[in-house]
N, C-alpha and C positions, 0 to 999 in steps of 0.2 A: 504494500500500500504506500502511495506517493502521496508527499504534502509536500505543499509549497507556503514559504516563511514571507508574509507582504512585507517588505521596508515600511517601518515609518516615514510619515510625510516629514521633509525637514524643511522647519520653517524660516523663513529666510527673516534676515533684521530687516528695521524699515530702510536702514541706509541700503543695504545693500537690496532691498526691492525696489526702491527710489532707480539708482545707479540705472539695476537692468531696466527702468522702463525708460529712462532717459537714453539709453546705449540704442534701444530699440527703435525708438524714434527718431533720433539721430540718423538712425542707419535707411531707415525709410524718406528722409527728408535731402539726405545727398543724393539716393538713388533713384526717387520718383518724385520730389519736392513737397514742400511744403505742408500743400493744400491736402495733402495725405495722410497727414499727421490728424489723428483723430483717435479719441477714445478707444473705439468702438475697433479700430482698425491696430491699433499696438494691442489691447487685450486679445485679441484675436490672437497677432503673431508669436504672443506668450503664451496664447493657452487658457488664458484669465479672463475673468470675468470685466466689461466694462466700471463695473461698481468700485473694481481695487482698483483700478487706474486710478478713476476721479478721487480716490480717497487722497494718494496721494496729488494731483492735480483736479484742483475743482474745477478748471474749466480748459477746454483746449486751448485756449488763447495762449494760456500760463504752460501747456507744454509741448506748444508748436516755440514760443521764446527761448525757453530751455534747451529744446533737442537743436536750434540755432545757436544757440551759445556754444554747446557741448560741441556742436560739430565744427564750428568754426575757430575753436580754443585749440580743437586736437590737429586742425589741419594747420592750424600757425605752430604748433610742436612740434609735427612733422616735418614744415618747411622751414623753419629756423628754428634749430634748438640750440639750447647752451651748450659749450663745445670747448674744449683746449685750442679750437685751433685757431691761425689767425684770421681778423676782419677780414680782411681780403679773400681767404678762402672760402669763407662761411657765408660771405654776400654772395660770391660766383657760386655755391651751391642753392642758396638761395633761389636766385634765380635761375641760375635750370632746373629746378625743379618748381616755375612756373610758368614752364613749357611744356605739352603733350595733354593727353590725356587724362591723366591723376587730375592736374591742374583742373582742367575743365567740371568737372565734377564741382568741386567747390566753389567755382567761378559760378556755375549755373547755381548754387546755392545764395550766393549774394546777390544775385542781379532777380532771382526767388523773394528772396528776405526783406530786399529793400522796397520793392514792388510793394508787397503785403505789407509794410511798413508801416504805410501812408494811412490804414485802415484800421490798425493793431498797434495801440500804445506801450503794450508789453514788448511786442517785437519791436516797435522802433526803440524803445530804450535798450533793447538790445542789441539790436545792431549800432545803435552809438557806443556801448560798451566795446565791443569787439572791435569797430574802428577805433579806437581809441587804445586798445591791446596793442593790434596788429602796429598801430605808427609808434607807440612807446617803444617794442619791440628791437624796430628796426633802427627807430632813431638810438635807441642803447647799443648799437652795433656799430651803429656812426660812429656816433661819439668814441667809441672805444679805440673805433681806427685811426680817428683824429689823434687821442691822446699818445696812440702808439708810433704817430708820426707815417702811419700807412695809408689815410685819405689827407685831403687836404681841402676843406669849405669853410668859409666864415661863417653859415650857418646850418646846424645838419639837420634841424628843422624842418629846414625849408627842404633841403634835399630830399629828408625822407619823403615830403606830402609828392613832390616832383615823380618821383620814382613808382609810388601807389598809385597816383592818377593817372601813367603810361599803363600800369599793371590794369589801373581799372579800366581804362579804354581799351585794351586792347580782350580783357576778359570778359568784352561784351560782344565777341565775335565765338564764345563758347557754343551756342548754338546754332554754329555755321560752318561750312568744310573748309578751314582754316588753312589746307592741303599746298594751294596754291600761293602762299604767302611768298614773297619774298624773303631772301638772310635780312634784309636789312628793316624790314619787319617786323620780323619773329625777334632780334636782338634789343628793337630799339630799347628797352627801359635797358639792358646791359650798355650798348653804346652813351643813353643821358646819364646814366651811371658813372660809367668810365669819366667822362667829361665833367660833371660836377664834383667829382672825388678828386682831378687830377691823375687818372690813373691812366697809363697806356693802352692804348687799343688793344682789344683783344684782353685783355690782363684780367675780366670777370669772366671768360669765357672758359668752359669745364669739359 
């Protein structure tokens, strides 16, 4: 005679149920946007019921913002993280890896974010949040190069806003066949890069 022993159910913390319904939403909001982000639609993809979702978010508003912050925090981690190495390396990796496809993903998530923005108090305060990440970020990368005598601007400021607003024009051709672009193109934020840092052509190229 065979029996079989059930596992107990293990119940998980709030933090870490919190986590996975943000990880889950996140992951539905880079890969189909937004507007997908719904209760009804992460309980699903867990398993769970819509009612623990809202427990932790009482309305989708509050975790269409979240799974925008979550996702747009992890893809500035990804794309410049803290590093031994120097400025100058960690810019030029930087920006190639705001070229291809990875990139576009998160571009279509911004050009997503900020659309719905305009409609959603929660999400525009969060997308000011995350712009406001993203140019600290970068400007503490300036600055570092300046200090180390490896860029060279009177204001890195201003460079950095320079540098994001190429990023941003050109990450609104995310949903377009980008294929045929020119080098000179696809480089330009590396090339106003090179030039307002002082740096030789070519020298952010990886």
């Amino acid at each position: 005679m065979s029996s079989s022993v059930q596992r107990p159910r293990v119940r998980k913390s709030p933090a870490a149920r919190r986590a996975e319904i943000v990880d889950a939403a996140a992951a539905v909001a880079l890969t189909e946007g937004l507007e997908c982000v719904t209760l009804r639609r992460i309980g699903d993809d867990l398993g769970v019921r819509p009612g623990l979702i809202s427990h932790y978010f009482p309305s989708a508003e509050e975790l269409v913002a979240e799974a925008f912050g979550s996702a747009a925090s992890g893809e500035l981690d990804a794309l410049l993280p803290g590093a031994d190495d120097s400025p100058v390396r960690r810019l030029a990796g930087f920006l190639g890896r705001t070229t291809g496809e990875e990139y576009d993903a998160i571009s279509r998530l911004w050009i997503n974010a900020r659309h719905l923005s305009r409609y959603r108090p929660a999400l525009r305060d969060r997308v000011a949040e995350q712009e406001a990440a993203w140019r600290g970020r970068l400007e503490g990368l300036i600055r570092e190069g300046v200090e180390r005598g490896e860029f060279r601007t009177p204001d890195p400021s201003v460079t950095t806003v320079q540098i994001l607003v190429v990023l941003d024009g050109l990450s609104v051709h995310a949903n377009t066949d980008t294929s045929g672009h020119p080098t000179a193109v696809t480089r330009m934020a590396h090339a106003m890069a090179e030039r307002e840092l002082g740096l030789a052509e070519g020298a952010l190229s990886t």
